[in-house]
N, C-alpha and C positions, 0 to 999 in steps of 0.2 A: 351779672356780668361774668362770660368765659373768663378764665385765665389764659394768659396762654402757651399755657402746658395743656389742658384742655381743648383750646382751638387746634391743638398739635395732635392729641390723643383719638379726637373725636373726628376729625377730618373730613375723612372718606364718609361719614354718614350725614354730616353736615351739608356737605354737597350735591348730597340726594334731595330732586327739586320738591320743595313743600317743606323739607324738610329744617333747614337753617339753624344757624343760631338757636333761633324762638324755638324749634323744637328739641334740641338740646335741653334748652332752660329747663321746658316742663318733663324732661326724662331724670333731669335734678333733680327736679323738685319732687319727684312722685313717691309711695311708700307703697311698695309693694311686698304682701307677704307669699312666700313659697311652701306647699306644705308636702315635706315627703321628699326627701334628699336621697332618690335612688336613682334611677335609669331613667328617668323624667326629671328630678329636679337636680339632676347636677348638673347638665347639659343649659338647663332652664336658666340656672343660676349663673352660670360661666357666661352666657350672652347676655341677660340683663347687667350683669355687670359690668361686664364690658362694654357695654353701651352706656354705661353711665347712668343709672338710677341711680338715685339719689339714696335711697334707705332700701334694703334687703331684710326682711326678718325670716328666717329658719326654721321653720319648721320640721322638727324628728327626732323622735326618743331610741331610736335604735343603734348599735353600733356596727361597725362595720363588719363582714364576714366573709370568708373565700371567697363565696358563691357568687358576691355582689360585681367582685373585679369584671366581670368579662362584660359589664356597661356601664359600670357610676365611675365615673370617670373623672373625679374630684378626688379619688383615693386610689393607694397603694398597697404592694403587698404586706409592708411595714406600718400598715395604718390597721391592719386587721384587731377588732376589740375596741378601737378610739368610738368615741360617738362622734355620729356624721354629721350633728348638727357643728358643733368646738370646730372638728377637724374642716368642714366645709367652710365655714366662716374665715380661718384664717387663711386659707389657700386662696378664697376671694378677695380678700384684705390684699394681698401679695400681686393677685393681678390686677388690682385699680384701686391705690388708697384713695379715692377722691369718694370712695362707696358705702357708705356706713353701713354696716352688719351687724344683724345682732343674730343670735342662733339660741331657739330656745327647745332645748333639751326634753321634752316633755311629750306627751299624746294628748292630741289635738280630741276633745268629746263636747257631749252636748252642754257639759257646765260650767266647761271655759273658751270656746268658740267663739262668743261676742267678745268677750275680755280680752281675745287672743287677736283677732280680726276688723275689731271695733275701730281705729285711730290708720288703718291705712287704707290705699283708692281703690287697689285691687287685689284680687287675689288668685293665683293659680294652681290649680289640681293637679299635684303629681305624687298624686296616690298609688296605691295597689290594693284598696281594697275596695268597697262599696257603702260598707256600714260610714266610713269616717267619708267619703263623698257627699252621701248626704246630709251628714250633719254639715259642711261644710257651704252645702246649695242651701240650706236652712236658715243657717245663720247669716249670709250674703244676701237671700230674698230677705228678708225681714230688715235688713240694713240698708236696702238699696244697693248694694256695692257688687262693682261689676266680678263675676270670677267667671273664668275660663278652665275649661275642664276637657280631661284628655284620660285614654286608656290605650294601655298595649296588650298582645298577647303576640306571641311567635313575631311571626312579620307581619300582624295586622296590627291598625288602631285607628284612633279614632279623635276626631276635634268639633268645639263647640263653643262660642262663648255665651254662656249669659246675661243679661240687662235688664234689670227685674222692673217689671212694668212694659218693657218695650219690646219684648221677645218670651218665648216657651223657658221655664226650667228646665232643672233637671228631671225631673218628678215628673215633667209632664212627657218628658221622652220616655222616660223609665219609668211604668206605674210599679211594679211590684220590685224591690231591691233582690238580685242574682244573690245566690247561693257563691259563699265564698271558697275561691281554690285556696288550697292548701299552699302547693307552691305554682306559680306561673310562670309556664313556660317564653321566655323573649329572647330575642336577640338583640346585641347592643345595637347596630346599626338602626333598627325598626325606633328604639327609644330616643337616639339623635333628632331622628326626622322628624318624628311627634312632638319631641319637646323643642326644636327649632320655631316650631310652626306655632305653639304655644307663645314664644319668646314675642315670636313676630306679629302674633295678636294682641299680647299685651304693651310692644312698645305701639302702636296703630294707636292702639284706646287711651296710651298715654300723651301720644303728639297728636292725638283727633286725624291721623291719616287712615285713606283708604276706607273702606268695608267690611266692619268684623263679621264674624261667622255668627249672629245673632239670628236665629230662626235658622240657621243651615248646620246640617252635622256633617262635618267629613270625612271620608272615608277611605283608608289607606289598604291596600293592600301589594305589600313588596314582592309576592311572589310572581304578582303577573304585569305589576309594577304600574297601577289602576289606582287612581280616585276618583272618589264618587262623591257626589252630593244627595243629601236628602235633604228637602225640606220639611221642615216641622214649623205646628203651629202649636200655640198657646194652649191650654186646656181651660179653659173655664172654670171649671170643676177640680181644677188640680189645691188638693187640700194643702198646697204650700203657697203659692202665687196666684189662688184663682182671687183673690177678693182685689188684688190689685190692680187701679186702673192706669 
């Protein structure tokens, strides 16, 4: 049952047809973890939150650094040195107590991925690198559990969700893992819109509305201000998800 401080909070999205009450409820009830509190997940985290998920977990062992201000936008100049995960957590707490947060301090690898991932519904990718992506599709194919995945560079990026059995991985887009940049060039505005769209896949798959991006990758690009669709299919043979029927 809303409260209603809740029926007040949530309003305008309530009103959105399909969307009611009942789906409110199960944006409550959901457990979603975020992994990567940068120019993707702090944007990711400020609209799940604000919409009312129920449980947020935190994913990021880094602390904050100059370089980061001009798009993580859950921190300050007076935040520089904090870790992003503490610092993100309570600034979330501040925009919607009704959200439980937990923020865990740490890097996300292949020996604690199930441990880390295990006990929530979904999970989304706002990474920056590719090694910890795939662990990330690995751990989520082998679980069942839906993740949604996303990359920036400059003004391009890019969107896709997962649903292991019923769509392509990651792996099966990507056979061989890229070669990692050093530092990657973005713009904050490109990371907004990525990670908005991210936001908006993952409340879909959490109220069952709409069409997620399962077998479609999309494709942004700000400068000529174009998106694209490809479709992609499953691999058979993809040594993560191919045994799955």
């Amino acid at each position: 049952m809303l409260s209603p401080e809740e029926l007040k909070r949530y309003d305008r999205q309530i009103r959105i047809r399909g969307f009611g009450e009942e789906g409110q409820r199960r944006l409550g009830g959901a457990k979603v973890a975020v992994v990567g509190l940068g120019g993707l997940g702090c944007p990711v985290s400020l609209y799940l939150t604000a919409a009312g998920v129920g449980y947020l977990r935190l994913i990021d062992k880094d602390r904050v650094g100059l370089q980061d201000l001009n798009r993580q936008i859950l921190y300050r100049q007076e935040d520089v040195g904090e870790l992003k995960a503490e610092l993100a957590a309570r600034r979330l707490r501040e925009l919607n107590p009704h959200v439980e947060v937990e923020p865990v301090a740490t890097e996300l690898n292949e020996r604690n991925a199930v441990s880390l991932l295990g006990d929530v519904d979904l999970v989304v990718d706002c990474l920056d690198n590719w090694t910890t992506r795939f662990v990330v599709n690995d751990a989520c194919v082998s679980m069942g559990k839906p993740f949604i995945h996303a990359g920036i560079r400059g003004f391009y990026g890019q969107v896709t969700t997962v649903m292991p059995g019923e769509g392509p991985c990651l792996r099966c887009i990507i056979k061989t893992t890229p070669p990692e940049e050093g530092i990657i060039p973005v713009l904050g505005a490109t990371a907004a819109a990525i990670a908005s769209l991210e936001a908006m896949e993952a409340i879909k798959l959490i109220t069952g509305l709409g069409e997620p991006l399962v077998g479609r990758l999309l494709l942004f690009n700000g400068l000529e201000m174009r998106f694209e669709e490809v479709i992609i299919k499953r691999d058979s043979k993809c040594p993560v998800c191919g045994r799955l029927r």
